[in-house]
N, C-alpha and C positions, 0 to 999 in steps of 0.2 A: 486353591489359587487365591493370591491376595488379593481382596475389594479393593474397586477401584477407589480412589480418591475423590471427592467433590467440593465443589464449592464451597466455601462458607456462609455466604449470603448472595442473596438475588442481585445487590448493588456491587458484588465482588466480580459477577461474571457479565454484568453489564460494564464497565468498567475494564475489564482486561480483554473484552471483545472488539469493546470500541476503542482499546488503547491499540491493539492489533490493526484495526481499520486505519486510525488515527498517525497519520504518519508526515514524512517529509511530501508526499504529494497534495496533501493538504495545506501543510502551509507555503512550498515551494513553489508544485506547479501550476494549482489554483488560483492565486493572486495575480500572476503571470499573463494564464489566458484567460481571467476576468480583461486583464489589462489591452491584451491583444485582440479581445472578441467584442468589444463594447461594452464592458463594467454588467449592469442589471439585468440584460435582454441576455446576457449568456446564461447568468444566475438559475434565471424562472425554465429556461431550455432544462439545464441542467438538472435541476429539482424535481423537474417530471420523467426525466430517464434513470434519473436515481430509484424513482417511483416505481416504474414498469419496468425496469432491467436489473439493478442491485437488489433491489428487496425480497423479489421471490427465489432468482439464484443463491442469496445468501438465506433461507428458510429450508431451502432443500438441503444446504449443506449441512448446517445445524441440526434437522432432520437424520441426516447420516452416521453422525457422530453420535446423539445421544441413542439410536437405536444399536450400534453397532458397542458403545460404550468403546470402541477401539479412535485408534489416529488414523491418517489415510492408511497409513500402510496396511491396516488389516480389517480392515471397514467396509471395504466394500467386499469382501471373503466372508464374513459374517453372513451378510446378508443377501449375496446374488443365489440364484437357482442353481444348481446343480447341473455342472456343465456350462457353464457361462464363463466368460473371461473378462470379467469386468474388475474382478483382482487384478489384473494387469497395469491397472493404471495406477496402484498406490503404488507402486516404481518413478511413475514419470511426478506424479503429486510429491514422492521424498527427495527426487532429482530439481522440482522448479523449488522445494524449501531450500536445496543447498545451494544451490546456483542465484535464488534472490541476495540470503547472507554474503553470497561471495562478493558482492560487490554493497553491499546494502551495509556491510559491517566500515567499510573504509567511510562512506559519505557520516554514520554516525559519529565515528571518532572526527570528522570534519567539524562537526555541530560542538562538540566538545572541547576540541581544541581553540576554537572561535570563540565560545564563552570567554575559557582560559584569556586569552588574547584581549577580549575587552576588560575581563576583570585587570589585568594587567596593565590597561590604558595604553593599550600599545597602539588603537585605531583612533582614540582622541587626545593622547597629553601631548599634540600641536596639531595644529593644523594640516592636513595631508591633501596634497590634490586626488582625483581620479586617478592620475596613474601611478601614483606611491599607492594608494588603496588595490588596484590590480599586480600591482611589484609583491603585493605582500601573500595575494591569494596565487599566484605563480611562487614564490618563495616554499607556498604550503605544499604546492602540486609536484615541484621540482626536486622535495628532496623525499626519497623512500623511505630516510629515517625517521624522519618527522609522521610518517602516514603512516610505517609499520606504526610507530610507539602507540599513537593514538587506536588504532585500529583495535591493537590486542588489548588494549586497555578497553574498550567496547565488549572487545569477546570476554574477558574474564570478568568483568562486573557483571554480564548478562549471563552468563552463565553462571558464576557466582550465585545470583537470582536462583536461579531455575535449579540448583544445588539443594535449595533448602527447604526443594517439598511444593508443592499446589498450593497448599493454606497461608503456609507460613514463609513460602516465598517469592512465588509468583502473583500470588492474589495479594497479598499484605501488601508488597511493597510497590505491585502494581498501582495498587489503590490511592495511595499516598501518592504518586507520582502524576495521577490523571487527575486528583481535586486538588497538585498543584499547577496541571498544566493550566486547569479551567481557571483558576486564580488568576494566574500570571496573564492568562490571557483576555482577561475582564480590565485588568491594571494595565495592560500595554495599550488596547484598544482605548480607552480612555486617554490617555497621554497622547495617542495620534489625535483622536479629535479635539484636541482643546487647541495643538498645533496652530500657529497663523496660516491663514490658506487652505487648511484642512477640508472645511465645506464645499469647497470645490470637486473634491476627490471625492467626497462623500455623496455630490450628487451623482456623479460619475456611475457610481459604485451603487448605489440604491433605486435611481430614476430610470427605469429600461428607456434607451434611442434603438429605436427600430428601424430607424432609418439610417443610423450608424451601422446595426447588425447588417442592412441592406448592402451597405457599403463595403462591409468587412466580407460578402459571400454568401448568403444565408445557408447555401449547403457548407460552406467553411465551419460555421458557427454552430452549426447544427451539427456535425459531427466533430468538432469540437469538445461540446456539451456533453455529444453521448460517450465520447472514449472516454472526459473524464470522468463520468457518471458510475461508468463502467467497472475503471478499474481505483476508484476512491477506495473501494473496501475489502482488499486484499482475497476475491473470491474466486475461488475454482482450482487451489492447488493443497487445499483442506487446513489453509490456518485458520479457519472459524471452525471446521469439524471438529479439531481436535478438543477445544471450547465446551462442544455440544457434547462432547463424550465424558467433561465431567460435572455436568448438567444434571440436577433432577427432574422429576416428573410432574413438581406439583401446576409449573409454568406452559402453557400454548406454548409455539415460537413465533408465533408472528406478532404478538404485544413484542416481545423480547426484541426482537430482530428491527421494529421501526424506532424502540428505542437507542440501538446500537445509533440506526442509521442516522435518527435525531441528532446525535453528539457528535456522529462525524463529522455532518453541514453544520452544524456550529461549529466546529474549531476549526474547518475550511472557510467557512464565512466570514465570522469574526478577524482570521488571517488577513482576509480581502481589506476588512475595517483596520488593521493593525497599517500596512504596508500601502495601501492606496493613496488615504490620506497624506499619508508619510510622504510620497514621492510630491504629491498637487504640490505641498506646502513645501517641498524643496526644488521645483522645479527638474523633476526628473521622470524619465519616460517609466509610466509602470508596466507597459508589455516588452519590458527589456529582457525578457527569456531566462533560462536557466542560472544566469550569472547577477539575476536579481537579489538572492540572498547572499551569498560571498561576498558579490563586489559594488553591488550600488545602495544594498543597506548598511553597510560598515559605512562605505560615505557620505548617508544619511547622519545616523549616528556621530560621525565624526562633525557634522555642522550643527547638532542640536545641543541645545543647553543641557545638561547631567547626561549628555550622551555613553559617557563610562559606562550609568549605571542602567540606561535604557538598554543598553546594547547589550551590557551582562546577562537582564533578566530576559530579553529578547531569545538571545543565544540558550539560555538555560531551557526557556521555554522549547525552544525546537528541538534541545537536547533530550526532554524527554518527552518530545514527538517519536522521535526516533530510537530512542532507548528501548519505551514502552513496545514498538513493531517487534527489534530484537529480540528484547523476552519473551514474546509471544509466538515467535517462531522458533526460536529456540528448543520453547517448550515443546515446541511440536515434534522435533529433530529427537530432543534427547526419547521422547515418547515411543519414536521408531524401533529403537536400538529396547525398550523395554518391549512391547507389543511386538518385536520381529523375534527377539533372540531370548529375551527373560533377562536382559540383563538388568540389574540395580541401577536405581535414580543416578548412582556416583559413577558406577563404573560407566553409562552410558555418555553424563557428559566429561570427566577423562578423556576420554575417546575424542567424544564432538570438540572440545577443548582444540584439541592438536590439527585433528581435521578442519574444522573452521578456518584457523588462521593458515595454512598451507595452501587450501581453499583459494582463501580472501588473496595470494601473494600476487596473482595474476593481472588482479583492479589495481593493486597499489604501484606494482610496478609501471602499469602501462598507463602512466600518468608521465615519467620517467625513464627509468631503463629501457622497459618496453614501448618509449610512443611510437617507435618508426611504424608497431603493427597498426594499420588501418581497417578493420575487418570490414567495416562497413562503407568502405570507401574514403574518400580523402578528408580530414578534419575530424574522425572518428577514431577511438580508443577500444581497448577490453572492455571497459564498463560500458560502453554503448554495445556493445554486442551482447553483453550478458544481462543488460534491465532490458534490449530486445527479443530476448530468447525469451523472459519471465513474460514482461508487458504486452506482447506480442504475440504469446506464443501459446504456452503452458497456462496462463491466465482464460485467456477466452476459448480456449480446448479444454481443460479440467471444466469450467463451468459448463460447457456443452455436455463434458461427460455425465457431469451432477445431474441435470436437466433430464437427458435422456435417461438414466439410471435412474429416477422418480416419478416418471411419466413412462415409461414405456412397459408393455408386457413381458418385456423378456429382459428386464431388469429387474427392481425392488419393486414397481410398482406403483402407479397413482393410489389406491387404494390403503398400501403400506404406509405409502410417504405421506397421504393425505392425514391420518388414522396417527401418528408419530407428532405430528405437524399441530397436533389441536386435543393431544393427550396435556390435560393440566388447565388450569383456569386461565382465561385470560383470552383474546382476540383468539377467533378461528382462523382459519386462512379458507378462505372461498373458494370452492366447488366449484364456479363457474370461467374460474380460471384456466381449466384444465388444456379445453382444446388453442389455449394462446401456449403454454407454457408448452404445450407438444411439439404444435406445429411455427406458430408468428414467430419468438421468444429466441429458436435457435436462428432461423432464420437473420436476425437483426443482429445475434452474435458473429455468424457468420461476415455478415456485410462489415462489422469492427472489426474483423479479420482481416478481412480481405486490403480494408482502409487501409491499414495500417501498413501493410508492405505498398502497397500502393506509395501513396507520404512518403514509407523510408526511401523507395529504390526508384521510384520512374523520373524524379525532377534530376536524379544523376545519370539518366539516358538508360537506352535499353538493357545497355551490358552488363547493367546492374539488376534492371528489374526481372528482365527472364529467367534466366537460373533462382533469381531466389521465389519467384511469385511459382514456379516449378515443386519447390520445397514445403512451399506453402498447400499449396496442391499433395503434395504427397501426404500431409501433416493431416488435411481434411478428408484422405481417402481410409487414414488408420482411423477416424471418428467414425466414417460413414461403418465401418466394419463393425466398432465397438455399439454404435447404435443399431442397427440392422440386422445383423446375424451372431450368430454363437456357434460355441464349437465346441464340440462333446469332444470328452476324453480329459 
């Protein structure tokens, strides 16, 4: 059998882990609800549930991957007991990879196309009001051709990528691309604050108002912090397993692992510093939601001095926020098709190539062709139903699974997982941990579960929230099974 493949350097797989972690939720929805939760006092919430929820979930996965040396698909077969069915879930772990790209691949080519667009001077060579700046992000949404072209231009560069091998093409060019994200975003942050007005935004953004959070709900704000805490770092559907599976032994994972998480709150943070200021100094709201990056920083840009060029490297920047996610989940996808079937690096993504963009046809259209579908009620499209299914769904259930599959006896094992977890020099991961990460740990997943259809379906009345809080319910009685009992045969 062929050896596996590994890293090249320590700084390679810090670097395409954190470029994985590192994505459009960082600098999109981050800024967002610093802006909507009270600026600093969300910050310090957030930073301690990154602490206590992202850190040891993503250790355990890491943990999985370099024991199993497999992707999810075949990782947890590796290593469960004999007669267990915890193989079962690198199914639903290949199913939340394909179902994230299906829609994950359309907003990248958005990032892309937007560069284009600034580089073009199409958002500043005159002046545009607000709503010529919304004409033009409707104009992007409105036509299929424009969103196919970009899209598969997404898929085939990122796959392109993941084409030319581990060393030499996912880690190389990953690499390049994450110490030019840090650049670009050291040079943007600074041009915000030097901004007239900017200090404003700055205090906003660094001075915790507690009595602002008071005002905003403090269970609002508070679970605010933990959903974003939560799902900042792409854990529980094995895009960091697969990482760990071409890991060597010389490394702990918990040095490794708060390093990742380091760079994430840095390029989520710093984001805050890029776009906060930005808004004070042009007088515009920063908890404007989702339509923050589209539509009210293009009209940023469009009122700043070299805004062309601001806007380019802006755009560029979030281009390879989101590129780097791509490749990294890519990587994971084409990994299936070699770990399930034996097939070759090429012929695997061949394959993902065509499936990808078939995939993806569902988010692009239902932007357009498809808006009349509502899945989730009125105002909602395909891509909300499908970053629901991920963010909602498969995200805080895979990490449950990891959880219970490293702590439990009828899994891999605290023992296992602990012994994997602190082979190699560097930070241990504490023993004293155990009875949180068994018992507290799921518990507090669960309650982000639950939040979350909560949030989506009860403020649009019951008709919506019973049947789905039902499903929700069905989704935590398959967990209660995979954690609690086995089944021979």
């Amino acid at each position: 059998m062929k050896e596996r493949e590994k890293f090249g350097s320590r700084l390679g797989f810090i670097l395409v882990s954190a470029g994985c972690a590192i994505g459009l939720g960082n600098v999109w929805k981050f800024p967002y609800m610093c802006g909507q939760y009270g600026g600093a006092a969300f910050i310090l919430i957030y930073l301690v549930f990154l602490a206590i929820m992202g850190f040891p979930i993503m250790v355990c996965e890491f943990s999985v991957g370099r024991a199993s040396q497999k992707s999810c698909a075949t990782s947890f077969k590796v290593l469960e007991k004999e007669g267990t069915n915890w193989h079962k879930y690198g199914y639903l772990g290949m199913a939340g990879n394909y179902l994230l790209m299906m829609f994950y691949t359309t907003v990248a080519g958005w990032t892309m196309y937007y560069c284009y667009r600034c580089l073009t001077g199409e958002f500043t060579e005159k002046a545009l009001t607000v709503a010529e700046v919304e004409a033009k992000y409707a104009q992007m949404t409105d036509s299929p051709q424009i969103l196919l072209l970009w899209m598969i231009l997404a898929v085939l560069l990122s796959f392109g990528i993941c084409s030319l091998g581990m060393q030499k093409g996912v880690e190389k060019i990953t690499k390049v691309m994450m110490l030019c994200l840090l650049a670009l975003i050291v040079v943007l942050a600074i041009n915000s604050l030097m901004l007239p007005g900017a200090a404003e935004g700055v205090r906003f953004y660094l001075i915790p108002d507690f009595q602002g959070m008071v005002d905003k709900g403090i269970g609002n704000v508070v679970f605010g912090a933990m959903s974003q805490s939560f799902f900042t770092l792409s854990i529980g559907i094995g895009s960091m397993a697969i990482f760990g599976s071409y890991l060597d032994k010389k490394r702990s994972l918990a040095g490794e692992t708060i390093s990742i998480t380091v760079l994430d709150t840095f390029v989520a943070t710093m984001s805050g510093l890029i776009i906060i200021p930005a808004c004070f100094a042009f007088g515009i709201e920063p908890g404007s939601g989702p339509s923050l990056i589209f539509i009210t920083l293009p009209n940023i840009f469009n009122q700043m001095a070299g805004g062309r060029i601001w806007g380019s490297l802006f755009f560029l920047f979030l281009a390879f926020a989101a590129l780097s996610t791509v490749i990294a989940v890519f990587e994971n996808i084409v990994s299936f098709g070699m770990d399930l079937w034996n097939w070759s690096r090429k012929k695997s993504v061949a394959i993902n190539i065509v499936a990808i963009i078939i995939l993806s046809l569902p988010c692009v259209l239902g932007f357009n062709v498809l808006s009349g579908i509502e899945p989730l009620g009125p105002g909602t499209n395909i891509m909300d139903l499908e970053d629901f299914l991920v963010s909602n769904n498969l995200l805080p259930l895979g990490s449950l699974v990891y959880l219970s599959f490293c702590t439990s006896k009828n899994g891999w094992g605290w023992e296992n997982f602990q012994k994997e977890a602190n082979t190699g020099n560097g930070l241990k991961f504490p023993r004293f941990l155990r009875g949180y990460m068994t018992y507290v740990l799921p518990l507090i997943v669960v309650v982000i579960y639950l939040k979350g259809y909560y949030d989506m379906f009860y403020p649009k009345g019951m008709n919506y929230f019973i049947p789905w809080m039902c499903v929700a319910i069905a989704f935590l009685a398959l967990i209660g099974y995979f954690r609690f009992f086995k089944k021979k045969g």
